[in-house]
N, C-alpha and C positions, 0 to 999 in steps of 0.2 A: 459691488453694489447691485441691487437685484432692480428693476427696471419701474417701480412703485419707488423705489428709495431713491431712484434718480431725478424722477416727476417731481417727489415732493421735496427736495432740496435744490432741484434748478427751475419748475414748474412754476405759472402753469404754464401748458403750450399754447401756442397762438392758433389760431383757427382760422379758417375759411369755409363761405356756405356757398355751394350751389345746390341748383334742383337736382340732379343728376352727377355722381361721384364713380368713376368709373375704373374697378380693379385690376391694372395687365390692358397693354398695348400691343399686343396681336391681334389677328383675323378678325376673333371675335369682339374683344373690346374694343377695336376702331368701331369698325360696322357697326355697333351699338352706337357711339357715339357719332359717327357721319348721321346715321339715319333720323338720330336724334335734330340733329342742326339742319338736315333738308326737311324733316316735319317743320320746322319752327320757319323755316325761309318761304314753305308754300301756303303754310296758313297763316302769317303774321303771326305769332304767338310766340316769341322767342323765352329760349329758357336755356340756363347758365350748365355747360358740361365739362368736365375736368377727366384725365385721362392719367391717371399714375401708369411709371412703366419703372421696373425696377431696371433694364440692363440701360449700358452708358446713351444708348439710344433706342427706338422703335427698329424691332427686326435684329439687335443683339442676340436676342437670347433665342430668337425663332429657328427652331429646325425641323425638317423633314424632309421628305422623300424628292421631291413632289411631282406629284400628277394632280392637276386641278381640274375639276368638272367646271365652266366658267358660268354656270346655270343661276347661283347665287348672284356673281358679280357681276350678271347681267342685269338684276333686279334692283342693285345697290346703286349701278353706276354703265345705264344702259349705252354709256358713249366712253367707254372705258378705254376703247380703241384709239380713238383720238385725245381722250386725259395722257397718254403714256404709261398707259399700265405697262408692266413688264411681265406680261403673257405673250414673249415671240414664239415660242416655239411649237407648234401642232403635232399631236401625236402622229407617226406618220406608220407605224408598225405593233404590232402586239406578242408576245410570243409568252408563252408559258412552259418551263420545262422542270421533267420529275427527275433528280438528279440521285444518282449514286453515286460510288467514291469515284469512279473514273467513267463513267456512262450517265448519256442525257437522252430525252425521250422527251420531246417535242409534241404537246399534246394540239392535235388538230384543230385551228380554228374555229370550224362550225360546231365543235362540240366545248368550246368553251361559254361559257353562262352566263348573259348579257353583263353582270357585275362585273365581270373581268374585261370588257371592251373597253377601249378606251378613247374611241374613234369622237373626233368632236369637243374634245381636252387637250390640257400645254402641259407639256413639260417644264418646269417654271422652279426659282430660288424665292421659297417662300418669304425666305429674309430681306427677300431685294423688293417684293410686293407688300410687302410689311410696312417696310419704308416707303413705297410711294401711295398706301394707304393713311399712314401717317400724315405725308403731304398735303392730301385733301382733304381731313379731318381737319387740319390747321386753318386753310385756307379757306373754309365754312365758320370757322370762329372755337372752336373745339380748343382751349386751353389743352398742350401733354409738359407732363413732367417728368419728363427721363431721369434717369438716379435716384429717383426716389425712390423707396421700396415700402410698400406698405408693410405695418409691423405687428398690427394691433385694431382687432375690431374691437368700434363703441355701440355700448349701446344705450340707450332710453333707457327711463324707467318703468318703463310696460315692456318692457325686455325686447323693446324692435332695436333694427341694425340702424343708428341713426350715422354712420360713417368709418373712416377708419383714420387709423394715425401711423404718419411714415418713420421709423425705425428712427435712432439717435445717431448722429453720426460723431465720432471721433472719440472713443469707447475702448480703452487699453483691452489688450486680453486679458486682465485682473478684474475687468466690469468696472473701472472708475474712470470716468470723465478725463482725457489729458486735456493738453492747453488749444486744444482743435475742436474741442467738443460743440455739437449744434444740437439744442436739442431737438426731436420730432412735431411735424407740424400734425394740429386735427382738420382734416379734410371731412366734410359736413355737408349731407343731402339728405337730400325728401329720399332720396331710391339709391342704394348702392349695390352697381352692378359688378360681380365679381368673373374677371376672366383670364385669371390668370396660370390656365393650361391644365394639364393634366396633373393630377395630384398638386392642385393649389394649399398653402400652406393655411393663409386663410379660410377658403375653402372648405377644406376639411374639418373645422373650427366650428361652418357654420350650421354643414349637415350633420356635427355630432350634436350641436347644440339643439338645431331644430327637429331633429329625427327625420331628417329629408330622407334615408337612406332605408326607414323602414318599411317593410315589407318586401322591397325590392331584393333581386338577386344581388351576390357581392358583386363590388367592381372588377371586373378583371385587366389588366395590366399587362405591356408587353417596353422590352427596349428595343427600341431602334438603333441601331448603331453605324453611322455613316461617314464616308469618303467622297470627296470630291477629287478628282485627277482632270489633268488636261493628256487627252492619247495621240497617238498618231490620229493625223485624218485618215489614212488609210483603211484601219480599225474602228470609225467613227462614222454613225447613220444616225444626222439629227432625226430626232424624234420615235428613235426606236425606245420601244419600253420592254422589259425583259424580267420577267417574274420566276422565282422558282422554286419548288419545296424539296423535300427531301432534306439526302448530305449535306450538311455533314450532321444535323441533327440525327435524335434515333426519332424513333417510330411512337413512343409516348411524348415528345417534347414539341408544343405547338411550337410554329414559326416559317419563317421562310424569306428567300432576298429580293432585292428591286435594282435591277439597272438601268438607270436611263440617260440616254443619250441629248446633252443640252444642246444649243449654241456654242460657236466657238469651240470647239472640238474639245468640250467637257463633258466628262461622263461622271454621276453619281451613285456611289454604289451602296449598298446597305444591308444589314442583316435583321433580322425583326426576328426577338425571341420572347415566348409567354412568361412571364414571372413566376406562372404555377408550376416549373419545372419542377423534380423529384430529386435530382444530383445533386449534391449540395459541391463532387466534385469539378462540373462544368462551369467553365467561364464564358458567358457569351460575345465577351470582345475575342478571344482568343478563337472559338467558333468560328466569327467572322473573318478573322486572318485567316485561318485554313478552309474558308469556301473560296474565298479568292482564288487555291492555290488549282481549284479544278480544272482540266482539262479548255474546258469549251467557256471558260470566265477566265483564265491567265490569259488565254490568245490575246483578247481583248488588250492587252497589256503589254505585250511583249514587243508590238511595233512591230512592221514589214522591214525586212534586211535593209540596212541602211540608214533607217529613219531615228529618229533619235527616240529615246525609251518615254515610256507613260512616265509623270512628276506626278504625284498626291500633293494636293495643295489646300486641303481641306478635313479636318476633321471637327464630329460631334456625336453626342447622345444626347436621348431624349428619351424617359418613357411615354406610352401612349393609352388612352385606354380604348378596350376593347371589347367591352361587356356589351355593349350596343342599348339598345332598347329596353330589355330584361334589367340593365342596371341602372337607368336612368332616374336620378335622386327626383323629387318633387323641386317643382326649379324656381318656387319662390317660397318668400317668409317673411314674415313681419317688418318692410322696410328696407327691400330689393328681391335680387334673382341671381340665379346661376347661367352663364352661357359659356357656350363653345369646348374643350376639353377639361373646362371646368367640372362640369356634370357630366361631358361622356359620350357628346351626339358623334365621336368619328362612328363611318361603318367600314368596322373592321373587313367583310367581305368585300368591299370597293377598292381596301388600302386606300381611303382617302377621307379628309377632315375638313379641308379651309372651305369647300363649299358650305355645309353644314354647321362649322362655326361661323360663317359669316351671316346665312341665313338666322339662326338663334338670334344673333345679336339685336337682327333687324328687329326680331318676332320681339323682343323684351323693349326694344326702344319704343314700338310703337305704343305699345302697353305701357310705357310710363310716359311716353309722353301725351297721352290721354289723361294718365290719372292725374299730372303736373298742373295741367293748362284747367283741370277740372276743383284741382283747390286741392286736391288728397294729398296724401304723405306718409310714409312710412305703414300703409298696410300693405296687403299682399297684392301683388302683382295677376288676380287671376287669370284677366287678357291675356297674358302672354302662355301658359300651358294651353288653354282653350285654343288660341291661334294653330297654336302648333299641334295639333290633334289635328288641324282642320290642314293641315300641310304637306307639301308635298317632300317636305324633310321626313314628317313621320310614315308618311307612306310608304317611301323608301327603305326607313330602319325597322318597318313592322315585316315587310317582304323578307328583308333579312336577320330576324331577330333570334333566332338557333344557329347561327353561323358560329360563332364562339363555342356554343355551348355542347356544341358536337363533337368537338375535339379534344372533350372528357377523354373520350374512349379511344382516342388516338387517332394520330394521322391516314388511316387509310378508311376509317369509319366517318371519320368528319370529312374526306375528300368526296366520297361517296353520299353522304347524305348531301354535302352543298352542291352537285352535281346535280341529284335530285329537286331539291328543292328549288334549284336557283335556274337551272335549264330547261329541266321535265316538267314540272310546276310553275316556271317564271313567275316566282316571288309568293305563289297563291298556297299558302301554307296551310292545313287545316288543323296542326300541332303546335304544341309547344313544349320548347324543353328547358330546364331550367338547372342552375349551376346553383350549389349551397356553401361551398366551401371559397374563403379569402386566397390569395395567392401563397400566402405564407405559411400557413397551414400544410403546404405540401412536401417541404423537404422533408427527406429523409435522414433517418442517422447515416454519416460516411461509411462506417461498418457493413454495412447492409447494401452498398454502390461500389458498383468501379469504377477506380480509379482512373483519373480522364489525365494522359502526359500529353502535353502540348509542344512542337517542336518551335525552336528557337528562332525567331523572327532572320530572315533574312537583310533587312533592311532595303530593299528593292518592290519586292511585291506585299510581305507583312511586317511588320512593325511592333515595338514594344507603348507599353502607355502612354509611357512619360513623353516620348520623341511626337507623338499624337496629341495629346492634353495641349504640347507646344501649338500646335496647326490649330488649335481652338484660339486660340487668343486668351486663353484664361487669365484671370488675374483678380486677387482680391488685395486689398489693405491688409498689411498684415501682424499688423497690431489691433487687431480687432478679437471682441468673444468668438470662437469660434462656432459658427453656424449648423455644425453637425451635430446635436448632444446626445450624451444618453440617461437614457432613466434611472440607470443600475451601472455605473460603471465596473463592477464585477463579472457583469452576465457577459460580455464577449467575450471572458477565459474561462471562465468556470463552465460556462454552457457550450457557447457557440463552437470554442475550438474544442472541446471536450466532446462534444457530442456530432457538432456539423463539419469538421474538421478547419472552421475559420472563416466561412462563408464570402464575409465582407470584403475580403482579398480577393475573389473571383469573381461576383456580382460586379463590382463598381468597376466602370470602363475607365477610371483616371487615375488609379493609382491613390486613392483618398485613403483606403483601409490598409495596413500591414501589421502583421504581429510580428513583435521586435525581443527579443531576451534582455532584461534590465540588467544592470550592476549585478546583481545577485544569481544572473542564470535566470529567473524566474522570465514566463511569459506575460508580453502585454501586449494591449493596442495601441497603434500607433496611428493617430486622423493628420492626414496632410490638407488640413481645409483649404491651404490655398489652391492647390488641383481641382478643384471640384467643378463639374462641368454643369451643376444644377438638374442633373439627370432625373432624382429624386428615387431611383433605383433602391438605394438602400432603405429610404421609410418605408419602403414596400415590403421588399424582399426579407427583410429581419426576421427571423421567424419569430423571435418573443417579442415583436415590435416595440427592440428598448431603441432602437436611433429614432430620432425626432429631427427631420431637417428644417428650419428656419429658416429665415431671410437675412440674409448677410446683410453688409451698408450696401447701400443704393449704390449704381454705378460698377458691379464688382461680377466675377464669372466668366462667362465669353462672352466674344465678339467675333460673331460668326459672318464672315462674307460671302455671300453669294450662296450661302447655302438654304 
């Protein structure tokens, strides 16, 4: 049954109105709604907010790096120190190294370019700040409802966003209702704000629908792909952060890794590759297991004589976007706004985002909760882009707004110009550059690539998918439609392995894609949806953008700690 035919044989849904309906329970969508609930507590005027979070909780599905600027969260929550944020740890070192297969080169301090400093920032589990944002969001009056996943934007009949509605639960993989079935509630506001990360699925729905997206450069897009281990102490300097480009990438393929040194003698470690890569035979999980294996990153791992070995006790993905400024969609429409990696505000040259999306969130709360307490509803938001022109977010992303866009022409061109621009210039740009081509756009036929052998995980220091996907905590229902669809179920033999050698088997860091020989010998694909770590990799990466990823039932994916 197709999701009209299920409305109107179990419909209608039940509804709820607030003033403010808020999309995704990360950085950005708290701080929208905190900011929301301390306007209403300092000028009496209170007004009704709701927080959908599709993972089993706030900070499920949150992953990243992370190093936090705490500049935002100083603005949000100037006594944050004494709330118990979980910002312990103080950068306490910098280091940046250019790496080949077996050689590191340590680039000097005073010639690193203030983006790269990190002096004044935590080393921090976004997931774990997630949740004690979550906390205070509660304790201000801030309705969240985790498990829900929103499924479906409504709109008006003057064609504004008048809310959205959360996904059906209990949905055989046939599409018909079993005996568990609930159907979707409609969630109903003056403003609804969407935040739900990078390549939102929503999202995306709403800037094709409004043409948020045109004129702007495309979005450009990268995975992250990350470890958390516990090491020796020996091996372990809270608050060291350690960046580094080169190997094992080539010299066309943006990217580069991040280690930092937590509390409690955890270290996180991670690989960040662009989407726009050319190979259709690199895998960027596989990548990341062999930068691990270099010289001056295995030490890290191998423990001083005696001491008992590094455990990994954490894995995840996440794409991120990276276009900066140049791609930034128009960030309202007819009856809300875009915040946080919704639209696109990380800067990529900082390697940092939760500052940036928490400030967004502020910038759009304040703007509706003006237009609220003012009688309006459902037009555009235009306070909140005006604020943010007037920001010290955009000031930031306009200094840095060729950083992406430089590493068109490869890594030693784009090292060199951000050098320039970011050191020699500090931030004062008189140019711009600009990118015209989509990520997907760039593979190449396999024919035309070498062939990339990747060596067989040792189970110590690298690792295969599946044994990974485990340390996520993943998990869906699994009698459910599957979540991954495609447009053409043809196009991934006829084309993809035809022409790109299979692509989807090396992209997706969980083991979702495989081509398998049916009864007949012939080829097919094979979607393990319950792997899926929400990465959203593949809606990217497709090159004839047939996957379409959707939202699963509420509740279902990972459950990431402490990451």
């Amino acid at each position: 049954m197709t999701s009209e035919e299920i409305l109107a044989q179990y419909g209608p849904r039940e509804s709820m109105d607030y003033d403010v309906v808020v999309v995704g329970g990360g950085p950005a969508g708290l701080a929208t709604a905190i900011r929301l609930k301390q306007l209403s507590a300092a000028k009496g005027k209170d007004i009704s907010v709701v927080v959908l979070e599709k993972g089993s909780e706030p900070g499920a599905h949150i992953l990243s790096g992370a190093v936090m600027d705490p500049i935002a969260m100083n603005e949000l929550f100037p006594n944050w120190k004494e709330l118990g944020c979980p910002l312990d740890q103080p950068v306490t070192e910098d280091i940046m190294l250019f790496l080949g297969e077996t050689s590191a080169w340590r680039t000097p301090g005073f010639v690193l370019p203030k983006s790269m400093h990190n002096h004044g920032s935590y080393v921090i589990s976004l997931a774990n700040v997630t949740r004690w944002m979550a906390q205070q969001a509660e304790s201000l009056g801030v309705e969240i409802f985790p498990g829900f996943a929103a499924g479906e934007v409504l709109y008006a009949e003057d064609g504004s966003v008048k809310g959205v509605a959360t996904g059906n639960m209990g949905v055989g993989k046939d599409g018909v209702p079993t005996g568990e079935f609930q159907i979707g509630m409609e969630l109903l506001g003056k403003y609804t704000i969407f935040a739900e990360g990078a390549r939102g699925h929503l999202g995306k729905q709403v800037i094709a629908k409004f043409k948020l997206d045109e004129g702007k450069d495309p979005q450009s897009y990268a995975i992250g792909i990350k470890e958390l281990w516990e090491i020796d102490p020996a091996r372990h300097t809270p608050g060291l952060v350690l960046h580094s480009t080169g190997w094992p990438l080539d010299e066309q393929t943006y990217g580069g890794s991040f280690m930092y040194h937590m509390e409690g003698n955890k270290l996180a470690i991670g690989l960040v590759v662009g989407l726009n890569y050319s190979n259709p035979w690199m895998s960027p999980f596989e990548e990341f297991q062999r930068f691990k294996t270099h010289p001056n990153i295995r030490w890290y791992f191998e423990g001083a004589q005696g001491h008992k070995p590094a455990q990994r006790i954490g894995y995840g993905a996440r794409v991120i976007t990276a276009g900066g400024l140049l791609s930034l969609p128009k960030l309202v429409f007819p009856g809300g706004a875009l915040v946080g990696c919704e639209a696109g505000f990380l800067n990529a040259s900082r390697i940092k985002g939760s500052h940036s999306a928490i400030k967004s969130g502020m910038l759009a709360a304040e703007a509706a909760y003006d237009a609220v307490t003012a009688g309006r509803e459902r037009d555009e938001l235009a306070a909140y882009p005006a604020a943010f022109e007037r920001s010290w977010l955009h000031t930031e992303l306009h200094s840095s707004r060729n950083f992406k866009q430089w590493f068109k022409y490869g890594r030693t061109v784009g090292t060199i110009m951000t050098g320039l621009e970011q050191f020699a210039l500090q931030g004062h740009v008189p140019w711009t550059v600009h990118r015209t081509q989509a990520d997907h756009l760039y593979l190449k036929p396999a024919a035309d690539c070498p062939r990339i052998e990747y060596p067989r995980p040792d189970g110590k220091l690298t690792f295969d998918k599946l044994s990974s996907v485990f340390l996520s905590n993943t998990n869906h229902a699994e009698n459910q439609p599957a979540h991954l669809t495609l447009k053409n179920a043809g196009v991934p033999v006829s084309l993809n392995l035809a022409k790109y050698a299979g692509p989807e088997a090396r992209y997706c860091p969980a083991g979702v894609y495989e081509f398998i020989k049916d009864a007949s010998g012939a080829d097919q694909l094979q979607i393990n949806a319950q792997n899926c770590v929400h990465c959203k990799t593949c809606d990217i990466k497709d090159p004839t953008q047939n996957i379409v990823w959707v939202t699963p039932e509420g509740g279902g994916g990972p459950n990431y700690v402490d990451m």
